[in-house]
C-alpha positions as CSV (number, residue, x, y, z in Angstrom):
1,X,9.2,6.3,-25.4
2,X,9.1,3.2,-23.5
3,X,13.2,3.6,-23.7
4,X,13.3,7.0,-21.7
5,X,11.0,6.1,-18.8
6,X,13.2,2.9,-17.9
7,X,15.8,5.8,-17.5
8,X,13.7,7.9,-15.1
9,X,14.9,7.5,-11.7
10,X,11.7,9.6,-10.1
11,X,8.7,11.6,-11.4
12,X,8.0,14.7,-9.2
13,X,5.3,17.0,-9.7
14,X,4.2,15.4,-13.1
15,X,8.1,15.8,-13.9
16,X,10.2,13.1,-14.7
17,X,13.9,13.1,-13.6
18,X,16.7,11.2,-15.0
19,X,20.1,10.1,-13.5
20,X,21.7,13.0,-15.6
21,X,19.2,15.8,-14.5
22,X,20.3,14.9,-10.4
23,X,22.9,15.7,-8.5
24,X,24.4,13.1,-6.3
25,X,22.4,14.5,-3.1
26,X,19.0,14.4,-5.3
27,X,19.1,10.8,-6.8
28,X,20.6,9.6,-2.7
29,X,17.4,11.1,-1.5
30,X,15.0,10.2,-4.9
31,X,16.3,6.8,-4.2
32,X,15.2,7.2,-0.6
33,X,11.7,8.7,-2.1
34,X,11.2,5.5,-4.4
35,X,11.8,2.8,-1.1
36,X,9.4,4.6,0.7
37,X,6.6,5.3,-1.6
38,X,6.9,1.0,-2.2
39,X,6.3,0.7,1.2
40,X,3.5,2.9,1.6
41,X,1.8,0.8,-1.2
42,X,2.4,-2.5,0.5
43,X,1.7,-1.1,4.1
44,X,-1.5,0.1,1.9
45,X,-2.2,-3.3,0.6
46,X,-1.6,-5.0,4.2
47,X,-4.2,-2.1,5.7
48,X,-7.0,-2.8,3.1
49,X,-6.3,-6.9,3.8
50,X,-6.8,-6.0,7.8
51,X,-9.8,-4.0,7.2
52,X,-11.5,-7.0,4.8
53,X,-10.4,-9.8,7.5
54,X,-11.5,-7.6,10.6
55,X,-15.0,-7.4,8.8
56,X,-15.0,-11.0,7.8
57,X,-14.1,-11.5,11.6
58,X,-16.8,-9.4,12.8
59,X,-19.7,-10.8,10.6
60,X,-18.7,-14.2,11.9
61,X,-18.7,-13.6,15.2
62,X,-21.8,-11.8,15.3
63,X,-23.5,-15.1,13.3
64,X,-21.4,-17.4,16.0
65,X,-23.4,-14.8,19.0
66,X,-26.3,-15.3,17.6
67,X,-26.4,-19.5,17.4
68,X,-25.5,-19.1,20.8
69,X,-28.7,-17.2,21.5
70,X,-30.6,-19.4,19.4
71,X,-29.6,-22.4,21.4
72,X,-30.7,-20.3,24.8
73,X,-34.0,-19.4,23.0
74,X,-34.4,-23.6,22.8
């Protein structure tokens, strides 16, 4: 089992697809699918990094405005 999915090239609608099953056209553009979809999943992974560090950011600088209004309160 493990054997034949190393020889899938793409799964498509819960359909896997070998080399032999595609025509030259369809594995080009499967190929093309397969780059892309690994980008979308590291474009994903940078997008959930910016929204944790742009939260981190905020909570900071709302805990930096506030000492400053601490030390005009002294």
């Amino acid at each position: 089992m493990v054997e034949e999915k190393k020889n899938v090239i793409i799964t498509y609608n819960d359909r896997d697809f070998k080399a032999e099953d595609l025509s030259e056209e369809q594995a080009n553009i499967a190929g093309k699918l397969n780059a892309a979809q690994r980008k979308l999943q590291r474009l994903q992974e940078a997008y959930e990094d910016y929204v944790m560090t742009a939260d981190y950011f905020e909570i900071n600088k709302k805990a930096f405005a506030d000492t400053i209004e601490e030390d005009k309160e002294d």
